[in-house]
C-alpha positions in Angstrom: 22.4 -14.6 -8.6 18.7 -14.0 -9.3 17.6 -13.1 -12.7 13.8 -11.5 -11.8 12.3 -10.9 -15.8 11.7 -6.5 -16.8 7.8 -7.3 -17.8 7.5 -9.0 -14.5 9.3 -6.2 -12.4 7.5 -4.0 -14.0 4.2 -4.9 -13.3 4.9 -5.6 -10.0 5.9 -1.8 -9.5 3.5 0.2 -11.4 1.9 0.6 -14.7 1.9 3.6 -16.8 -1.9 5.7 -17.2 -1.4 8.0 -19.7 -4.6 10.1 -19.5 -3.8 12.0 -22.6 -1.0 11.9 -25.3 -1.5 7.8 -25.3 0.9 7.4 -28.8 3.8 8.4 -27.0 3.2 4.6 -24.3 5.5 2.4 -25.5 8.3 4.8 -25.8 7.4 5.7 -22.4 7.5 2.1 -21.1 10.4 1.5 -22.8 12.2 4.4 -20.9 10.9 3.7 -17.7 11.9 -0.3 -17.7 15.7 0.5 -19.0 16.0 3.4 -16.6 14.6 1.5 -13.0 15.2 -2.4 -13.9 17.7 -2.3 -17.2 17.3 -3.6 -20.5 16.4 -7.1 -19.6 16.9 -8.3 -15.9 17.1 -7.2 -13.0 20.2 -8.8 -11.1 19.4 -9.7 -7.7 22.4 -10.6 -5.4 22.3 -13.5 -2.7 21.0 -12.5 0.8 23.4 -11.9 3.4 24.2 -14.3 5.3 23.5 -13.4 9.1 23.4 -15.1 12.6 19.7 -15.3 13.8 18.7 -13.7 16.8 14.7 -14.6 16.6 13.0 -17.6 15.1 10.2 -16.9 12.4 7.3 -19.7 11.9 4.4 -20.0 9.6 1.7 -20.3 11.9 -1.0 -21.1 9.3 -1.7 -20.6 5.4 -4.9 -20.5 3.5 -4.6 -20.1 -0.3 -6.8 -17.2 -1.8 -6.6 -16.7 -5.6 -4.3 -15.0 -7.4 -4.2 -11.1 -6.7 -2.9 -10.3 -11.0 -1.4 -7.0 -10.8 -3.6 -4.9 -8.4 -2.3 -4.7 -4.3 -4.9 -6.4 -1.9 -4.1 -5.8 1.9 -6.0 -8.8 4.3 -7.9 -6.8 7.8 -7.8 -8.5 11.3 -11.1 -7.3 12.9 -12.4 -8.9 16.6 -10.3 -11.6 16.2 -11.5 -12.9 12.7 -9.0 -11.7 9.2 -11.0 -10.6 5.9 -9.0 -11.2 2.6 -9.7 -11.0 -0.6 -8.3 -11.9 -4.4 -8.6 -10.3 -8.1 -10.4 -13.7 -8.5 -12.8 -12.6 -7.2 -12.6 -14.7 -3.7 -13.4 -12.6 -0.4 -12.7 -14.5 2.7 -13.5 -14.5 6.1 -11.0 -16.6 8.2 -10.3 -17.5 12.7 -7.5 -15.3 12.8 -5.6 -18.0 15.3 -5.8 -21.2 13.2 -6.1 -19.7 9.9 -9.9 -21.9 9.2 -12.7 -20.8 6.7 -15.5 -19.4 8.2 -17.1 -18.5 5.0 -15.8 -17.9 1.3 -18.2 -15.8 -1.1 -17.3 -15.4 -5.1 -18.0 -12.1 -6.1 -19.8 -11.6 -9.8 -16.5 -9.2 -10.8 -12.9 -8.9 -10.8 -11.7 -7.3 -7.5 -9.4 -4.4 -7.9 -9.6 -2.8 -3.9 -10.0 -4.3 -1.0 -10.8 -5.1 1.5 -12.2 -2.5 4.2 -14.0 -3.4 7.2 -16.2 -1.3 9.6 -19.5 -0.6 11.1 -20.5 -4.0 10.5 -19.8 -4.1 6.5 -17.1 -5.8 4.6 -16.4 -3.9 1.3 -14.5 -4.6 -1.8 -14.1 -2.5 -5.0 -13.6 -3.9 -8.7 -12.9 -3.0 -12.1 -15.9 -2.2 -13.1 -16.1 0.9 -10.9 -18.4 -1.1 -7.9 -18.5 -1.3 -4.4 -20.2 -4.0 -2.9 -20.8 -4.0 0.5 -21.4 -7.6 2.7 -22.5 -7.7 6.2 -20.6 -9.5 8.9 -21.9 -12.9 7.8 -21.4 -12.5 4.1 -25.0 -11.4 2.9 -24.6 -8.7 0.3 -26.1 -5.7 1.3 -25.7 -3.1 -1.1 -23.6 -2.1 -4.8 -22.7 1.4 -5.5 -21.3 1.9 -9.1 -18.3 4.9 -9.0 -16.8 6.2 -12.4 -13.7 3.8 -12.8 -11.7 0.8 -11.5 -11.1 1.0 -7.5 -7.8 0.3 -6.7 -7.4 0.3 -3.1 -9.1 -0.7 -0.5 -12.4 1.5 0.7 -12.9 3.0 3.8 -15.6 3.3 6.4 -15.9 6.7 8.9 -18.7 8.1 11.2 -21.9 6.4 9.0 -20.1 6.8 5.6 -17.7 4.7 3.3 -15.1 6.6 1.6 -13.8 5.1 -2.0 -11.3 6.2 -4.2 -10.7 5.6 -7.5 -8.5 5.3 -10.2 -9.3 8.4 -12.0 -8.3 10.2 -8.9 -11.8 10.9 -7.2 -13.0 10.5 -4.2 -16.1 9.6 -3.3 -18.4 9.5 -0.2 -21.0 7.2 0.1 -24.0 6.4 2.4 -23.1 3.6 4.4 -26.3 2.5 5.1 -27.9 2.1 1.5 -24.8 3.2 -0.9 -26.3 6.4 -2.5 -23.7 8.6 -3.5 -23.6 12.0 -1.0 -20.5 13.9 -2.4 -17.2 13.4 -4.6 -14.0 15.0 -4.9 -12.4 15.8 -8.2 -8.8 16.9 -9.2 -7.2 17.1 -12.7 -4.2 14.5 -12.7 -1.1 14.9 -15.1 -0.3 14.0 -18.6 1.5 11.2 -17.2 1.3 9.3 -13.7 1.7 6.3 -12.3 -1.1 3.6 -12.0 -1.2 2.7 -7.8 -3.2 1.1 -5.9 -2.5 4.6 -3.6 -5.5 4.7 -1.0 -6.7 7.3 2.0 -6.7 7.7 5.3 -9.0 9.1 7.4 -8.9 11.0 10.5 -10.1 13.6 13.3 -13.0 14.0 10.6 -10.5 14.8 8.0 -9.7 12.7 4.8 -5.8 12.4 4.1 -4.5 11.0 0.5 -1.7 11.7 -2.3 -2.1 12.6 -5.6 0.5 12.4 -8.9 2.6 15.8 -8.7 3.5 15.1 -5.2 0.4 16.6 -3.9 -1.3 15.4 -0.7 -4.4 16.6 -0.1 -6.8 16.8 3.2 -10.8 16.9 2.6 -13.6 17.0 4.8 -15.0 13.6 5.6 -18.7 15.3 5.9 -18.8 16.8 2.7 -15.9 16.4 0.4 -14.5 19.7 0.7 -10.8 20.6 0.2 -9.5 21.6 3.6 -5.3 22.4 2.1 -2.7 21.1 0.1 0.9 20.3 0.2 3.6 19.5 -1.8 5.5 16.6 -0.7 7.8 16.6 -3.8 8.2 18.9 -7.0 8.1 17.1 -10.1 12.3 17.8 -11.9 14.0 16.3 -14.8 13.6 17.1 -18.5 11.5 13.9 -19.6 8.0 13.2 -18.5 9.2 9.9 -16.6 12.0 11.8 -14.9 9.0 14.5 -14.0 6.9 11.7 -12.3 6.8 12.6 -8.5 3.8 10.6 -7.3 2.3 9.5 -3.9 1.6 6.3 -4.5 1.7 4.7 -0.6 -0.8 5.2 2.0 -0.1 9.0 4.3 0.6 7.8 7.5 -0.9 10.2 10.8 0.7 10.5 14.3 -0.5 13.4 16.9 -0.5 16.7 14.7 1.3 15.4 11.8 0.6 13.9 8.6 3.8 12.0 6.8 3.6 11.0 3.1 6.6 10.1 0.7 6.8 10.2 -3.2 8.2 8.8 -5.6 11.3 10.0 -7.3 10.4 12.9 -4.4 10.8 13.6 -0.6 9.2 12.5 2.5 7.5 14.9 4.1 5.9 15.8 7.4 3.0 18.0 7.1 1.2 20.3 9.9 -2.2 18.7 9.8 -4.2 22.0 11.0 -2.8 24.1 8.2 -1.0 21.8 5.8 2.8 23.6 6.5 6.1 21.2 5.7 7.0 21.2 8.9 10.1 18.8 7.8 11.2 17.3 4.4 14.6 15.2 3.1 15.0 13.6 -0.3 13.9 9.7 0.1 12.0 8.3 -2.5 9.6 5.5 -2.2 6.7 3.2 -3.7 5.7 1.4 -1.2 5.1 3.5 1.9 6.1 4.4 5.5 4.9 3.7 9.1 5.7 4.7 12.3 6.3 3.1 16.1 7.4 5.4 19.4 8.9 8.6 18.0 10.4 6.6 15.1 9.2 6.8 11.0 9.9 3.8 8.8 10.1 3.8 5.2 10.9 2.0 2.3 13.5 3.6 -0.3 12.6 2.5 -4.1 15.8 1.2 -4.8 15.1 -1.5 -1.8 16.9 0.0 1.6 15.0 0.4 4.9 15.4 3.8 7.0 14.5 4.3 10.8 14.1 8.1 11.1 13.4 10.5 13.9 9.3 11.7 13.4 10.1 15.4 14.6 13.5 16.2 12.1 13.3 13.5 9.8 17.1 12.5 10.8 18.2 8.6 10.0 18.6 6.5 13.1 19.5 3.5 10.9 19.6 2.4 6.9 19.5 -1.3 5.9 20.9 -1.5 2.2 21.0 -5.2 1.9 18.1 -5.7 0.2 18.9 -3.7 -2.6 16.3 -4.1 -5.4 14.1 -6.3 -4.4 11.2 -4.4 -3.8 10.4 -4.5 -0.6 7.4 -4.4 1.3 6.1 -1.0 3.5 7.7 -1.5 6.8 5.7 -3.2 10.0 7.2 -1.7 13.2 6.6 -4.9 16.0 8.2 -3.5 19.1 11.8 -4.5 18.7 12.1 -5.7 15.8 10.9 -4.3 12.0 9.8 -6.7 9.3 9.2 -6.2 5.5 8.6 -8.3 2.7 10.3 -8.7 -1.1 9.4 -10.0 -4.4 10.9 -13.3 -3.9 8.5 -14.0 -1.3 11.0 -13.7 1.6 9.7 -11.8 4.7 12.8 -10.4 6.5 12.9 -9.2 10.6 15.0 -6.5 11.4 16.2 -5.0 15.1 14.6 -1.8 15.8 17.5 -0.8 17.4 20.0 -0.7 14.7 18.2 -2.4 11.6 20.4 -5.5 11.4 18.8 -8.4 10.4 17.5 -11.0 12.6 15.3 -13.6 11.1 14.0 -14.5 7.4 11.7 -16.4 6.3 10.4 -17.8 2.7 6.7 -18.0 2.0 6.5 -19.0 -1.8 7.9 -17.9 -4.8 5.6 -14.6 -5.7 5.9 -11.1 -4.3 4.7 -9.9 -1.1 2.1 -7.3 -1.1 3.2 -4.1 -0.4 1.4 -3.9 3.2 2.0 -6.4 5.7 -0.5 -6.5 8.8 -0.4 -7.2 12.2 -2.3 -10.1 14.2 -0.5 -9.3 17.1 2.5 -8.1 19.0 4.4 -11.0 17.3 2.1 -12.7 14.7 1.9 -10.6 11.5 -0.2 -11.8 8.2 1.4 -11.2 4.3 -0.2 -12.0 1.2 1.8 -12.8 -2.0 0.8 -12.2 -5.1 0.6 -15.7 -6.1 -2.2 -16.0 -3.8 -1.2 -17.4 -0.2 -2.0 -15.7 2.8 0.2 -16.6 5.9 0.3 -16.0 9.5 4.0 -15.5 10.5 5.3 -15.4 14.5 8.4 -14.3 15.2 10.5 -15.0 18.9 
């Protein structure tokens, strides 16, 4: 058995923000390690044991820096992948071999990154900054935003949207960086710290807050279009109350899909913001979706295939039970996430069984994997390595 340490499951998960009442921390803490990972371990069981029915390679590997404890997600764009590192390190790379085409050292500790579009490559940092690099590497503007940027910003129709770890958004010129709207929300007492970004869409801005609340704003302006609840916040303790959206929603035809954790998935109408479906599945990591099916990640480390219209479970996978697995990667017939030892595991679409593993290094995998192509997907651990896996 596998002994992974509480500080360093912790970490890996979430931290705690506590934007007010900040004596009551380490209690908190305290209460939140026993109650997800125990006192001091958790206990990992061996991997099943399976008979292969696809072979999984490591095409190429570059090494990128270490990504601490914020999520970084690389971008294949024209046939070229842009990764970054809390290092600092923001790479452009030949998406078939895996070689450097340039490597640029940001002046600040990444924290969000990296987005690509309309000819920019932006990353977001501690500090509150966006800096913005053309196609070639050549800075060509900073913004500075009211606190750290935790995920990775977007670009839409002439504008780059940012959000940040005080739970604003923000919509900036794309051209020149000026600032030309925000949108602010009060958070709870108590929330998870994520790494939680948007999406945007159809002109409309999709992302979840703490409380279970996803929201939908105008991408022109900023302005609040609805809201729904995904979950309602139960228990009697504050950590038991925490029902937060801390994954990327997920949009398909006229729905939106968002889970919480310690709450419900949901699937929201995205003309009026109705919950059209929901079922209890709670989840850090995410969701996705591939022909008329939703994947999601539970928090306690199974995989579910469910039907996109009820919400009903085609398939579970509960062999991977705590190990904190990845947001799934639909790749036609087969479905792969990865885990914090650094194992990225195939399963059949059909039925979820597994059919091929393989080990990158020691550290977990971020908690989005991406796709190169139909059978060449790239992870990056948290240790620092960025591979190109194919899969046959």
């Amino acid at each position: 058995m596998r002994f992974i340490k509480q500080s360093t499951a912790l970490l890996a998960i979430c931290s705690l923000t506590l934007l007010s009442a900040c004596t009551a921390i380490t209690d908190l803490k305290t209460d939140l390690s026993e109650r997800v990972f125990g006192r001091e371990a958790i206990e990992l069981e061996p991997l099943a044991e399976f008979e292969s029915t696809a072979t999984a390679k490591i095409l190429w590997q570059a090494k990128l820096g270490s990504a601490g404890n914020y999520d970084f997600s690389p971008v294949v764009e024209a046939g070229v992948v842009y990764a970054a590192s809390a290092e600092g390190d923001l790479l452009k790379l030949d998406s078939t071999n895996g070689k450097e085409l340039w490597r640029i050292k940001v002046d600040e500790k990444l924290t969000g990154g990296v987005g690509v579009g309309g000819s920019l490559v932006l990353v977001g940092t501690q500090k509150g900054a966006v800096y913005a690099y053309d196609n070639a590497g050549k800075l060509q503007w900073l913004s500075r935003l009211s606190s750290e940027v935790l995920s990775a910003p977007k670009y839409y129709d002439g504008m780059v949207i940012v959000r940040t770890g005080d739970s604003r958004i923000y919509g900036i010129n794309a051209d020149d960086g000026s600032r030309k709207w925000v949108y602010d929300r009060t958070s709870p007492a108590l929330t998870l710290r994520s790494s939680a970004g948007l999406v945007v869409d159809g002109g409309a801005v999709y992302a979840g807050f703490a409380g279970g609340k996803l929201a939908a704003i105008r991408a022109d302006n900023g302005k609040l279009l609805w809201e729904a609840s995904v979950a309602q916040p139960k228990g009697v303790t504050e950590i038991e109350r925490i029902a937060d959206i801390t994954s990327l929603p997920m949009v398909d035809g006229p729905l939106v899909y968002a889970v919480a954790y310690q709450g419900r998935i949901a699937a929201v109408d995205r003309a009026t913001g109705r919950v059209v479906w929901n079922r209890d599945i709670s989840s850090l990591t995410g969701l996705s979706h591939e022909d008329a099916r939703i994947y999601v990640s539970h928090a306690v480390g199974s995989v579910y295939a469910l039907d996109y219209a009820t919400g009903k479970t085609y398939w579970r996978q509960a062999a991977l039970k705590d190990r904190q697995v990845t947001a799934p990667l639909p790749m036609g017939d087969r479905v792969a996430v990865g885990d914090i030892e650094g194992y990225v595991h195939f399963l059949k679409r059909e039925d979820g069984a597994f059919s091929a593993r393989i080990k990158t290094d020691e550290t977990p995998i971020m908690p989005q994997l991406v796709t190169i192509n139909s059978d060449t997907l790239l992870a990056q651990s948290r240790g620092g390595g960025l591979y190109a896996i194919q899969v046959k």
